[in-house]
N, C-alpha and C positions, 0 to 999 in steps of 0.2 A: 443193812438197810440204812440208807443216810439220814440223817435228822437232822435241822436246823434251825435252833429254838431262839429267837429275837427276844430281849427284852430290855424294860428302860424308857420306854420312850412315855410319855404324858404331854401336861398343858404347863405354858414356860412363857414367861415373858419376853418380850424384844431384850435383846440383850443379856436376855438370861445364857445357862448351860445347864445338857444332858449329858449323860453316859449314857450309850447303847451297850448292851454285851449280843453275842453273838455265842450259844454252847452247841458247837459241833459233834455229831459221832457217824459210826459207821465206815468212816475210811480214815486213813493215816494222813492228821489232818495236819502234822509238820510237816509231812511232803509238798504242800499245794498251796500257791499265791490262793487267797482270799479278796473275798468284793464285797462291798457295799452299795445298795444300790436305793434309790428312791423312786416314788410315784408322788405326785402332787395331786392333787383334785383334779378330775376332768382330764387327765395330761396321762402321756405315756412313761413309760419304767426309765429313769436316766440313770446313768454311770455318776457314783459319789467317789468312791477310794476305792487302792488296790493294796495289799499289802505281799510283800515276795514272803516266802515260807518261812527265811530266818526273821524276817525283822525286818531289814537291813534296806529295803529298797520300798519305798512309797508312792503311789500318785493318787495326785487329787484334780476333781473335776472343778474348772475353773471358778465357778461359784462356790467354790467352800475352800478353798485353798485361802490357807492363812488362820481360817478360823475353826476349821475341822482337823481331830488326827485320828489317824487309825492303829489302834498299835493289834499287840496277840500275844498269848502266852500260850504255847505248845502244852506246856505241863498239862494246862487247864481244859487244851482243844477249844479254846475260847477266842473271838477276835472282839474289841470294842473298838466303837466310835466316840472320843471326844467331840463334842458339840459346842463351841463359845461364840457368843454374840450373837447370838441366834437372831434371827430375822421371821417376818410374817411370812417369804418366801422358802424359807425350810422346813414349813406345813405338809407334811407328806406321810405315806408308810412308808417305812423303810424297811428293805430285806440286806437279808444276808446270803450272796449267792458262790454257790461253787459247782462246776461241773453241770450246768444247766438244774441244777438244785435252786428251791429257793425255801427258806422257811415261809411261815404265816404270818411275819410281818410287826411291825411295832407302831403304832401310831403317835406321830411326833405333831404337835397343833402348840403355833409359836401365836400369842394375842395377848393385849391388854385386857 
């Protein structure tokens, strides 16, 4: 049974940084590129990052490129999200999804 347990996310200032983790189970989670995905208010699910299974190959959605990373640690079956310079537009939940999987989400709320 797969499991995808989001966590990290809280209330941050403009400019501030988060850590998301991301603890996978249920499948051989060094097999399979990983995502990161967001919902904003009122707004539908966007593409954040993609990470390939060793590590080795990244992408990011053009609004967080540069100030978001995503790394993983196999050992752990863990993916996080580095967050920096956060902005009031990175208000969202965020999941972590694989395989049409999604966890329950983290709630990330960026305000003075």
């Amino acid at each position: 049974q797969v499991h995808l347990v989001e966590s990290g996310g809280g209330l941050a200032q403009p400019g501030g940084s988060l850590r998301l983790s991301c603890a996978a189970s249920g499948f051989t989670f060094s097999n399979y590129a990983m995502n990161w995905f967001r919902q904003p208010p009122g707004k539908e699910r966007e593409f954040v990052a993609t990470i390939s299974r060793t590590g080795s190959n990244t992408n990011y959605a053009d609004s967080v490129k540069g100030r978001f990373t995503i790394s993983r640690d196999n050992a752990k079956s863990t993916v996080y999200l580095q967050m920096n310079s956060l902005k009031a537009a990175d208000t969202a939940v965020y999941y972590c999804g694989w395989n049409g999987y999604w966890g329950q989400g983290t709630q990330v709320t960026i305000s003075s």
